[in-house]
C-alpha positions as protocol buffer text, in pm:
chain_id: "A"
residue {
  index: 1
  type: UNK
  ca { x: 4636 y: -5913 z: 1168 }
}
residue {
  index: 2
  type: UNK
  ca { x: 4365 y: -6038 z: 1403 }
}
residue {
  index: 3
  type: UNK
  ca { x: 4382 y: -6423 z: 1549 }
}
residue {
  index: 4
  type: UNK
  ca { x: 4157 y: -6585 z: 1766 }
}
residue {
  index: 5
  type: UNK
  ca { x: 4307 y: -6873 z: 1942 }
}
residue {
  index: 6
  type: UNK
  ca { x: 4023 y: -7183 z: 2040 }
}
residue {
  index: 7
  type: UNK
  ca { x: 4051 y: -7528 z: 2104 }
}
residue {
  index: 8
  type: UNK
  ca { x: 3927 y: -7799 z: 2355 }
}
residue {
  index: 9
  type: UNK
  ca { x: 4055 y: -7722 z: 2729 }
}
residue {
  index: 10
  type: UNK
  ca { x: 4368 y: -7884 z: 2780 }
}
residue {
  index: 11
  type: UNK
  ca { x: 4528 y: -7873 z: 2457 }
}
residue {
  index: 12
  type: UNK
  ca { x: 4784 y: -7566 z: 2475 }
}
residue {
  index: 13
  type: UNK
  ca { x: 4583 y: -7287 z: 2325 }
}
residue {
  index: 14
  type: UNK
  ca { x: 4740 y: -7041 z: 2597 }
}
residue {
  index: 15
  type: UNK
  ca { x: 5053 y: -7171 z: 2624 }
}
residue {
  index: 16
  type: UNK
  ca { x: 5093 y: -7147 z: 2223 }
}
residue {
  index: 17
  type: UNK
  ca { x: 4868 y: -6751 z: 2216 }
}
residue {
  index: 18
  type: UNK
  ca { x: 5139 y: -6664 z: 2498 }
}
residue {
  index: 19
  type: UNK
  ca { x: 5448 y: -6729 z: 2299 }
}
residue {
  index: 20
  type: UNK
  ca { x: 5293 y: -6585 z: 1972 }
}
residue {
  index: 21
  type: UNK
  ca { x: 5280 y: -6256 z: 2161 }
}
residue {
  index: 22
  type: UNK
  ca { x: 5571 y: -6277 z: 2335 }
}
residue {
  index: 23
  type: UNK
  ca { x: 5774 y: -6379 z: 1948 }
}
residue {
  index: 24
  type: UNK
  ca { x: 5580 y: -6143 z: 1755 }
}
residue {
  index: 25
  type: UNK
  ca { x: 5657 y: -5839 z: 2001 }
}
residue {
  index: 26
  type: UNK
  ca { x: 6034 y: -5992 z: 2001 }
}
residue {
  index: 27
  type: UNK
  ca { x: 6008 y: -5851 z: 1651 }
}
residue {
  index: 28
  type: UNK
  ca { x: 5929 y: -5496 z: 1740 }
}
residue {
  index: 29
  type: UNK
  ca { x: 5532 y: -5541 z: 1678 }
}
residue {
  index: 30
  type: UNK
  ca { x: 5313 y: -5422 z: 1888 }
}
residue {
  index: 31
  type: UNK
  ca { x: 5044 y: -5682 z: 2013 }
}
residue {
  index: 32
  type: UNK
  ca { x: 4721 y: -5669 z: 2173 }
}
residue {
  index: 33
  type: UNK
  ca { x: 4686 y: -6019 z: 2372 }
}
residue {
  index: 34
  type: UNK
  ca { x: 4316 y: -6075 z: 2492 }
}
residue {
  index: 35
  type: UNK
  ca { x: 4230 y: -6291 z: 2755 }
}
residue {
  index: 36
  type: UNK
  ca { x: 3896 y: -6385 z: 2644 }
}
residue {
  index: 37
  type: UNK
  ca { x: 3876 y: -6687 z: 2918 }
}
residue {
  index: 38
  type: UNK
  ca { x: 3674 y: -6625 z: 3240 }
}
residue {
  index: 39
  type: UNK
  ca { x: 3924 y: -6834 z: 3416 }
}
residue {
  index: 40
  type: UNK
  ca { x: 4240 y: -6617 z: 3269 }
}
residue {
  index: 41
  type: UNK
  ca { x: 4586 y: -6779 z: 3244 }
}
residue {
  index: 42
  type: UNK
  ca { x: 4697 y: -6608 z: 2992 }
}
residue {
  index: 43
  type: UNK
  ca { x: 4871 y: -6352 z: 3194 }
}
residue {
  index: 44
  type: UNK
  ca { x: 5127 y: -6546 z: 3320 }
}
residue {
  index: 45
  type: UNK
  ca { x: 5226 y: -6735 z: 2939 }
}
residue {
  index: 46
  type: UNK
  ca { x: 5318 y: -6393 z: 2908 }
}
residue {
  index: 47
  type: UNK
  ca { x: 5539 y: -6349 z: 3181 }
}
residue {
  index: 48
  type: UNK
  ca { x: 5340 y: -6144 z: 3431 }
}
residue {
  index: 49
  type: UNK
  ca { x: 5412 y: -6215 z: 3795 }
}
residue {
  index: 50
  type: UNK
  ca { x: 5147 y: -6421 z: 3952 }
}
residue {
  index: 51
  type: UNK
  ca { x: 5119 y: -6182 z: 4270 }
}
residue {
  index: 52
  type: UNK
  ca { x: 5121 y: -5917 z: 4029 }
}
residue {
  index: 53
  type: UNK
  ca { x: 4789 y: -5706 z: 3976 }
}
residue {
  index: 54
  type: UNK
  ca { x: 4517 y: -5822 z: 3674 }
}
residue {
  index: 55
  type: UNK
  ca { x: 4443 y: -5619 z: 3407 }
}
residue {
  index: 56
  type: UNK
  ca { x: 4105 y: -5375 z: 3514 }
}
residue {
  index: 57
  type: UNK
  ca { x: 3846 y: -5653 z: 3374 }
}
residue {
  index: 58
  type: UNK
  ca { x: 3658 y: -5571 z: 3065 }
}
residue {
  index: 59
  type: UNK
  ca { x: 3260 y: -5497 z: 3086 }
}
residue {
  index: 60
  type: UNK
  ca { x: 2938 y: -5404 z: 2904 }
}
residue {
  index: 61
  type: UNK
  ca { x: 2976 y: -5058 z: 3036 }
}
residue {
  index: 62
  type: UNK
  ca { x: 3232 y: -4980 z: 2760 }
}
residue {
  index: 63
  type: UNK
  ca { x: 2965 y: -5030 z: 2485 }
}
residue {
  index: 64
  type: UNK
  ca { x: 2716 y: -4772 z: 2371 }
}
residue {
  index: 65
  type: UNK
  ca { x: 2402 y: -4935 z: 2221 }
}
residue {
  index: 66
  type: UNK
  ca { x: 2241 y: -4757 z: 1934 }
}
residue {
  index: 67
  type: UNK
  ca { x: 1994 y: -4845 z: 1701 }
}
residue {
  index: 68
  type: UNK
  ca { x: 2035 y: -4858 z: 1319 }
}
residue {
  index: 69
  type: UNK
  ca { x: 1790 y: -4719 z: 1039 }
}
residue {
  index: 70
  type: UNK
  ca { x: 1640 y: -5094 z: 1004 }
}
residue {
  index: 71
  type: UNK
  ca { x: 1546 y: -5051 z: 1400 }
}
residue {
  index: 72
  type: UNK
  ca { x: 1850 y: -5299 z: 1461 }
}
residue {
  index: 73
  type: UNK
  ca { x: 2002 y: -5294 z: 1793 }
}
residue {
  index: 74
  type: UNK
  ca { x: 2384 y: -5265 z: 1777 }
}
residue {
  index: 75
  type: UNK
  ca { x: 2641 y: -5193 z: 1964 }
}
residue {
  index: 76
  type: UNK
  ca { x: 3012 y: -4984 z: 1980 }
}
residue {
  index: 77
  type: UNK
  ca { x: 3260 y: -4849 z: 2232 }
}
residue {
  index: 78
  type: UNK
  ca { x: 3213 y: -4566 z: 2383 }
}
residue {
  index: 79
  type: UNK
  ca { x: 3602 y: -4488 z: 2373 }
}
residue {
  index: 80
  type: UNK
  ca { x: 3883 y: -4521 z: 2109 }
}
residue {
  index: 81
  type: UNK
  ca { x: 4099 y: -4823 z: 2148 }
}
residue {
  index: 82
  type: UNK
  ca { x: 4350 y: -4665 z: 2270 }
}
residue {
  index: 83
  type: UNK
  ca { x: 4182 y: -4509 z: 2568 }
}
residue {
  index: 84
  type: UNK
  ca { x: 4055 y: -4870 z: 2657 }
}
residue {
  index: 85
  type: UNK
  ca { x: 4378 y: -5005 z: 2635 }
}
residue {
  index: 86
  type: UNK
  ca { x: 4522 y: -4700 z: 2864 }
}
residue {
  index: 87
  type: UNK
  ca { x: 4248 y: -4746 z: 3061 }
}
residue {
  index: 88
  type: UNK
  ca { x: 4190 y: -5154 z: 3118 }
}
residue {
  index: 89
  type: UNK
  ca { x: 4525 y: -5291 z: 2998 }
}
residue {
  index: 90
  type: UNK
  ca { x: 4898 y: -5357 z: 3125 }
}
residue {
  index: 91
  type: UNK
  ca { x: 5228 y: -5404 z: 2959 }
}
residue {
  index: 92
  type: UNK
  ca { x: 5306 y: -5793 z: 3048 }
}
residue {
  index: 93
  type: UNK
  ca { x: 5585 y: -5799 z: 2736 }
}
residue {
  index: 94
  type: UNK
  ca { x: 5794 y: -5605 z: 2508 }
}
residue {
  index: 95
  type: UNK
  ca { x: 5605 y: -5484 z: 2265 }
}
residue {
  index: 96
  type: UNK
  ca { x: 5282 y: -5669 z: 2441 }
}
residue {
  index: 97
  type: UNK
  ca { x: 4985 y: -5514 z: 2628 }
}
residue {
  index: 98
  type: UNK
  ca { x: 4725 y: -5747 z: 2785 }
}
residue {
  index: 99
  type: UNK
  ca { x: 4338 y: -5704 z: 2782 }
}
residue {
  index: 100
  type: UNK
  ca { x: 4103 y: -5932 z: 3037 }
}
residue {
  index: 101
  type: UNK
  ca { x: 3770 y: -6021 z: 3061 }
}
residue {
  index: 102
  type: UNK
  ca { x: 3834 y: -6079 z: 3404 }
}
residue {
  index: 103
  type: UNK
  ca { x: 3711 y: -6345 z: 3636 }
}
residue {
  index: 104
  type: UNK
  ca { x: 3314 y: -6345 z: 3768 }
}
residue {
  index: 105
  type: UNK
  ca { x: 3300 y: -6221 z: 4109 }
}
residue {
  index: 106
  type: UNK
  ca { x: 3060 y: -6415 z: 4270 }
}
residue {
  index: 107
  type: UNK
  ca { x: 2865 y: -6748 z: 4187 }
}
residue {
  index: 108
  type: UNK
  ca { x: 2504 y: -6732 z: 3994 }
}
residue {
  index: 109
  type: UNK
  ca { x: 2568 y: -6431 z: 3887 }
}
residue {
  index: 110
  type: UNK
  ca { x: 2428 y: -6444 z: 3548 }
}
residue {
  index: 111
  type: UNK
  ca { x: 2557 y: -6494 z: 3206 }
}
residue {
  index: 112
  type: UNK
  ca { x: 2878 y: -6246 z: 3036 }
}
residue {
  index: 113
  type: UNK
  ca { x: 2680 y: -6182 z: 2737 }
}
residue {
  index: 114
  type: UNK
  ca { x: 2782 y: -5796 z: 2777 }
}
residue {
  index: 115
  type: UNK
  ca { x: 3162 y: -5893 z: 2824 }
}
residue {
  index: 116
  type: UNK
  ca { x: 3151 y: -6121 z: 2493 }
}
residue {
  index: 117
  type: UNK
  ca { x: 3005 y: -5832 z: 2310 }
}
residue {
  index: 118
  type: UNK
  ca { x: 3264 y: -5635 z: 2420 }
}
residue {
  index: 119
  type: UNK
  ca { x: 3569 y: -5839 z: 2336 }
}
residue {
  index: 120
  type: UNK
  ca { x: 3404 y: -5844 z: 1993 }
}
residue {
  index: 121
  type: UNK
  ca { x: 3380 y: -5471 z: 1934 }
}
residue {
  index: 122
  type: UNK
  ca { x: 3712 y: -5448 z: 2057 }
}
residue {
  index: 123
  type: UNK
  ca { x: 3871 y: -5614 z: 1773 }
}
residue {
  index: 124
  type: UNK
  ca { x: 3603 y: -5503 z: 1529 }
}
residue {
  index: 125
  type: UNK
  ca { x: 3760 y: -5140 z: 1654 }
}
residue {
  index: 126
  type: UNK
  ca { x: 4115 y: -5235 z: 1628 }
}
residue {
  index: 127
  type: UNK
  ca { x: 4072 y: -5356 z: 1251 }
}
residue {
  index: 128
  type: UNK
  ca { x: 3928 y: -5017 z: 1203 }
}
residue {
  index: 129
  type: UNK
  ca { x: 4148 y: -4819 z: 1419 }
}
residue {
  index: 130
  type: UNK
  ca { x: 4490 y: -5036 z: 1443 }
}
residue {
  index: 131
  type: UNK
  ca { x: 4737 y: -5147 z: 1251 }
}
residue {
  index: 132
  type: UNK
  ca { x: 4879 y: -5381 z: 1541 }
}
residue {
  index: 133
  type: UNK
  ca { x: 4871 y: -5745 z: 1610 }
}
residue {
  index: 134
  type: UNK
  ca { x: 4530 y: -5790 z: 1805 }
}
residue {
  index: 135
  type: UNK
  ca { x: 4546 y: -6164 z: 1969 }
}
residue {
  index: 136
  type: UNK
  ca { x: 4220 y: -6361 z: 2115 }
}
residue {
  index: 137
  type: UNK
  ca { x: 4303 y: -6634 z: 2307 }
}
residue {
  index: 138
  type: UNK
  ca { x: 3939 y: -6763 z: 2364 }
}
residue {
  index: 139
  type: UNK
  ca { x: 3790 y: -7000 z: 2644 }
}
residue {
  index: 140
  type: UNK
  ca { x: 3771 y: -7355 z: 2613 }
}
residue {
  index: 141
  type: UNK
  ca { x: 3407 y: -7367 z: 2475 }
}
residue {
  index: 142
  type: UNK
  ca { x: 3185 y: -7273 z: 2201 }
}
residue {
  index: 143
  type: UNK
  ca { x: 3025 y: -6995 z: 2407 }
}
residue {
  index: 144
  type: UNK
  ca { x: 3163 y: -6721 z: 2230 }
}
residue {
  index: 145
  type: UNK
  ca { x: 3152 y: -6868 z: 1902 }
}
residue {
  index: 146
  type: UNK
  ca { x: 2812 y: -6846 z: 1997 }
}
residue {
  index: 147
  type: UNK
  ca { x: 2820 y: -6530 z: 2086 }
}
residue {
  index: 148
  type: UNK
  ca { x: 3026 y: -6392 z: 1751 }
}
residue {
  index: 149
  type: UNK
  ca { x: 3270 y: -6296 z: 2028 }
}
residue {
  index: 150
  type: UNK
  ca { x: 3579 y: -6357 z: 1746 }
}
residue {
  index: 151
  type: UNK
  ca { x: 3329 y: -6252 z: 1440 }
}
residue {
  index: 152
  type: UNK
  ca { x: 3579 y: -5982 z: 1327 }
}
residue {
  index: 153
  type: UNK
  ca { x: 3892 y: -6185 z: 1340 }
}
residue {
  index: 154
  type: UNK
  ca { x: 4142 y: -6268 z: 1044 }
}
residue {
  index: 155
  type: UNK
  ca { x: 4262 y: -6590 z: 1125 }
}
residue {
  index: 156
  type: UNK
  ca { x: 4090 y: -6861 z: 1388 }
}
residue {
  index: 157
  type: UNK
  ca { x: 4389 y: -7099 z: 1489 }
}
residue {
  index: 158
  type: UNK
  ca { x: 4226 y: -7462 z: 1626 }
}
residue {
  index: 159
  type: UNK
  ca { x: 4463 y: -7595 z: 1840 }
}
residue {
  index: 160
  type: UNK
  ca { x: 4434 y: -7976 z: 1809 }
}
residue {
  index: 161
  type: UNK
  ca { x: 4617 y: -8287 z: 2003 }
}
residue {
  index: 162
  type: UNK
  ca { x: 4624 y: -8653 z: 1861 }
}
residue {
  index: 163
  type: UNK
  ca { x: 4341 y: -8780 z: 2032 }
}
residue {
  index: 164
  type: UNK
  ca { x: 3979 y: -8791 z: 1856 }
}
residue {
  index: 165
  type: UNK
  ca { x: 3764 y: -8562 z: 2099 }
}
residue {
  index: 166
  type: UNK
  ca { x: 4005 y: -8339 z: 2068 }
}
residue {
  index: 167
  type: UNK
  ca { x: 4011 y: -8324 z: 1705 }
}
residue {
  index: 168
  type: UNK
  ca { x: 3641 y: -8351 z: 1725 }
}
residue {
  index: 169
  type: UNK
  ca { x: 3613 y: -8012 z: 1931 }
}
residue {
  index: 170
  type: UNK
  ca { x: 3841 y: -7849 z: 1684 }
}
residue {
  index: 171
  type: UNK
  ca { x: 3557 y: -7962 z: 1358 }
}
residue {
  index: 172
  type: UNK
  ca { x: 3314 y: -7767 z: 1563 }
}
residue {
  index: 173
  type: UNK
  ca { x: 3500 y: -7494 z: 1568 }
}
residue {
  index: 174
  type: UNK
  ca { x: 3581 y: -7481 z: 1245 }
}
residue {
  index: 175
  type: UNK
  ca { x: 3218 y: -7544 z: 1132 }
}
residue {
  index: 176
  type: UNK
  ca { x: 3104 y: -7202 z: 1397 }
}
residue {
  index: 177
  type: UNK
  ca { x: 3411 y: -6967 z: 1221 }
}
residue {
  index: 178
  type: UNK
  ca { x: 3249 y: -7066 z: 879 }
}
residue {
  index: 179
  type: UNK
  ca { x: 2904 y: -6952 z: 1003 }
}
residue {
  index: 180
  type: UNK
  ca { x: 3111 y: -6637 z: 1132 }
}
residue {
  index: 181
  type: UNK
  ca { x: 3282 y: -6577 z: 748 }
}
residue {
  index: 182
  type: UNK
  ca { x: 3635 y: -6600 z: 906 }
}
residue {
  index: 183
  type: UNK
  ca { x: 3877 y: -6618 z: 586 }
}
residue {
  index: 184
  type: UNK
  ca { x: 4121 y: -6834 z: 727 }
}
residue {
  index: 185
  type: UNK
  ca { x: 4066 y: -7106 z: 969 }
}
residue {
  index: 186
  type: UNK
  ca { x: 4321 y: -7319 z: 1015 }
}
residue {
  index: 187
  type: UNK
  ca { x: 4444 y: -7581 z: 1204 }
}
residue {
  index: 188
  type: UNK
  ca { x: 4797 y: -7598 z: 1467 }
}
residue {
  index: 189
  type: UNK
  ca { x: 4909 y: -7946 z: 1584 }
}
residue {
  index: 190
  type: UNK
  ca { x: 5003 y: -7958 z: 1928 }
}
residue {
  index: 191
  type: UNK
  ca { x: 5159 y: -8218 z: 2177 }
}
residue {
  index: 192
  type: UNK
  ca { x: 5263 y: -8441 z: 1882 }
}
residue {
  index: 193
  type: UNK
  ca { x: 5465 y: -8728 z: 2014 }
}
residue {
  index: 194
  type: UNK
  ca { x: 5574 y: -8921 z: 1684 }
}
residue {
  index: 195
  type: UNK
  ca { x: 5433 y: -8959 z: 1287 }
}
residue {
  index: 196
  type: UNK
  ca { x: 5168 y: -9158 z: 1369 }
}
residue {
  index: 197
  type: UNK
  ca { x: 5013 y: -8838 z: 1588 }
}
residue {
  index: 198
  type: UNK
  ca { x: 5084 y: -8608 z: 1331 }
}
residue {
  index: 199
  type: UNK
  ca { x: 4926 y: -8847 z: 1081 }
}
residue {
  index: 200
  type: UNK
  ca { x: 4624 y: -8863 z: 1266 }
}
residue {
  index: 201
  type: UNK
  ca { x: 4577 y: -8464 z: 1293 }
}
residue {
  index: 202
  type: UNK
  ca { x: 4637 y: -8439 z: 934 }
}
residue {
  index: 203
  type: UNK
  ca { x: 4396 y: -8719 z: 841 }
}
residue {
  index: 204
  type: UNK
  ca { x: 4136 y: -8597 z: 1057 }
}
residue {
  index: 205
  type: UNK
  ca { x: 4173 y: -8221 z: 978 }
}
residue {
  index: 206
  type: UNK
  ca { x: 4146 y: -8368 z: 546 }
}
residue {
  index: 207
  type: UNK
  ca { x: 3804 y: -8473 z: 578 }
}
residue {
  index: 208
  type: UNK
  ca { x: 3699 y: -8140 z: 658 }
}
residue {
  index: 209
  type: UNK
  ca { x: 3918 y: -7921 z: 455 }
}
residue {
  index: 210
  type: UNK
  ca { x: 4131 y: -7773 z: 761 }
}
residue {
  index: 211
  type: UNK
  ca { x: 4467 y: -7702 z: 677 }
}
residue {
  index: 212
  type: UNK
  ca { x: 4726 y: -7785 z: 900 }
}
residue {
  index: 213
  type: UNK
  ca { x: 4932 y: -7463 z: 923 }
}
residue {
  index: 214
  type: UNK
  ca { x: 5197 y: -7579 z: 1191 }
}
residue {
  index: 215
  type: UNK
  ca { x: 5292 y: -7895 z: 1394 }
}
residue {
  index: 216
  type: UNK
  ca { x: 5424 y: -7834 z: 1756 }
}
residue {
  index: 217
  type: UNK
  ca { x: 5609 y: -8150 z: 1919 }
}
residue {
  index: 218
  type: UNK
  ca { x: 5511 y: -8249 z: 2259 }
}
residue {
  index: 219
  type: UNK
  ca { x: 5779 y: -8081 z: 2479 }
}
residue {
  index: 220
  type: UNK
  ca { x: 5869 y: -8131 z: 2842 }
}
residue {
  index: 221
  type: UNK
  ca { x: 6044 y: -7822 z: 2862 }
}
residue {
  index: 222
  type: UNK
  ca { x: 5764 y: -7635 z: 2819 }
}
residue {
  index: 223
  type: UNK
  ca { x: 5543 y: -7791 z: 3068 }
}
residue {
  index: 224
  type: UNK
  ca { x: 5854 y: -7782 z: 3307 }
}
residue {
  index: 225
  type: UNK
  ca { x: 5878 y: -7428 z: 3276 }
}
residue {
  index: 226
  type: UNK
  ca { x: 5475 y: -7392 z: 3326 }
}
residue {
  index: 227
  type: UNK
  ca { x: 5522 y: -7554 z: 3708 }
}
residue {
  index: 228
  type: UNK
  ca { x: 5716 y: -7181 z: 3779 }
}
residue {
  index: 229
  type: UNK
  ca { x: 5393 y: -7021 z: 3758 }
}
residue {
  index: 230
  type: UNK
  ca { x: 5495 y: -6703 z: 3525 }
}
residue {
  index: 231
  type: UNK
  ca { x: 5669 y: -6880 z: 3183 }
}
residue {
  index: 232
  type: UNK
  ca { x: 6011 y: -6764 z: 3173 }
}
residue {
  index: 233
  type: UNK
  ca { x: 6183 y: -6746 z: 2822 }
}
residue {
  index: 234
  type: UNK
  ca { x: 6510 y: -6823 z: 2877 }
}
residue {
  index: 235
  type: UNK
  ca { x: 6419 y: -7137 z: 3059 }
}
residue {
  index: 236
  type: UNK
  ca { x: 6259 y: -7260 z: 2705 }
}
residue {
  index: 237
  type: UNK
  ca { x: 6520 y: -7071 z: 2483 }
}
residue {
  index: 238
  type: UNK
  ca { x: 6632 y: -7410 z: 2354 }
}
residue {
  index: 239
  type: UNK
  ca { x: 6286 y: -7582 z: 2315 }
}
residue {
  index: 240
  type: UNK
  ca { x: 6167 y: -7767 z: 1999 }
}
residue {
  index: 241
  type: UNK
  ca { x: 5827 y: -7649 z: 2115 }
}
residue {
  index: 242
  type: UNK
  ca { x: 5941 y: -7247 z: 2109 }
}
residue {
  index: 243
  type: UNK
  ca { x: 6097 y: -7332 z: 1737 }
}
residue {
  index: 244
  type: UNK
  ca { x: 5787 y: -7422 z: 1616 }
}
residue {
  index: 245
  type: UNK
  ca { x: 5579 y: -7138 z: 1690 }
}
residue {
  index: 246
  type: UNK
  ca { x: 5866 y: -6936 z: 1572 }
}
residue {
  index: 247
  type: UNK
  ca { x: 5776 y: -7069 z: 1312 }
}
residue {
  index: 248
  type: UNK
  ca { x: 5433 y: -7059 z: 1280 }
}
residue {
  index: 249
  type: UNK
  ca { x: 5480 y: -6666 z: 1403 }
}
residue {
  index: 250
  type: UNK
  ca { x: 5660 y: -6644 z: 1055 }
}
residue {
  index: 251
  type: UNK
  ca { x: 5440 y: -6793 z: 827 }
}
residue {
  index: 252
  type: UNK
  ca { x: 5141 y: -6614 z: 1003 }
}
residue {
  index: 253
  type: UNK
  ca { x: 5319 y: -6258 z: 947 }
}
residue {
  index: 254
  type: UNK
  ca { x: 5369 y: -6407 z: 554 }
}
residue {
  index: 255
  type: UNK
  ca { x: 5047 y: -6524 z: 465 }
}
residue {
  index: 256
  type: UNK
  ca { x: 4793 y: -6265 z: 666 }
}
């Protein structure tokens, strides 16, 4: 199973990618997280120390670029997977190993075109060459829609909150994953305070045709935990928040 996670900035998509990977490897699967933000947080969702070092960042220079019969340009790693992941990733979880695109270095320093490709071949190879849970959680923008970055995922999870750009970003994104033939696109609720938000999601999500595959209530022990810097479990062990992804970790394992 491959999942891209996207959403408008602000609305939980790392927090929620985080937990997935931390539940799913609970379960004795192994998981390939991908932090496909420039500005990576993901790292510490999954409980890596914040002095701790980043993963080796992830660059062009692990793509070969060959040219097919048509005279197409395309390009493939170099490497198998699992020398990339020996290579560029860390164990932040049981059962969880992290890959980064890393942060740019310096200021007008040109576009990551060559990192977005490479995210995207990664998962291309790891439906070819893995059987594990590969996890995108992408940056808050429709750059690497753009770019095909999560082209060769199985799922695209919008994370959506109850207010109306919000669930305006999230049509976008669902419009961009139909242009990329993802099979399931599907929407996850988050932040919902009462009916009347999860009504709204659900109404709004209708008049496009996105399914609304999970609804996570707004929780303060979540964001409590977040102030810690690296999200401890056991301080959300009893969190509505955790349930529901639980949950949505369930149905995902089900219906993929």
């Amino acid at each position: 199973m491959k999942i891209a996670v996207c959403g408008k900035g602000g609305v939980g998509k790392t927090t929620i990618s985080g937990l997935l990977c931390r539940i799913l490897g609970a379960k004795g699967i192994p998981v390939l997280a991908i932090d496909g933000d420039p500005n990576p947080n993901l790292a510490l969702t999954l409980g890596l120390d914040p002095q701790a070092a980043m993963p080796k960042p992830l660059t062009s220079k692990l793509l070969e670029i060959y040219q097919k019969d048509d005279g197409k340009k395309c390009a493939k790693l170099k490497s198998p997977l699992a020398e990339v992941m020996a290579e560029h990733g860390i164990q932040v979880a049981e059962n969880v190993t992290l890959l980064a695109v890393g942060q740019p270095e310096h200021a007008g320093t040109g576009c990551m075109c060559g990192t977005h490709t490479t995210v995207r071949e990664i998962i291309h190879t790891a439906l070819e060459e893995s059987e594990q849970v590969t996890l995108l959680d992408l940056e808050a923008s429709l750059e690497q829609m753009k770019r095909g970055t999560s082209k060769y995922v199985d799922v695209l999870l919008c994370v959506v909150e109850p207010y109306y750009r919000s669930m305006e970003a999230v049509a976008r994104f669902q419009r961009l994953g139909k242009e990329l033939e993802i099979k399931n696109i599907v929407a996850v609720a988050n932040k919902v305070k009462n009916a009347q938000d999860e009504e709204a999601i659900r109404d709004f999500c209708a008049q496009t045709d996105l399914p609304v595959i999970a609804v996570i209530p707004l929780d303060p022990t979540v964001s409590e935990a977040d102030k810690k810097g690296s999200l401890d479990m056991a301080d959300i062990d009893e969190s509505p928040a955790l349930r529901a992804i639980n949950q949505l970790a369930e149905d995902l394992l089900e219906t993929v």
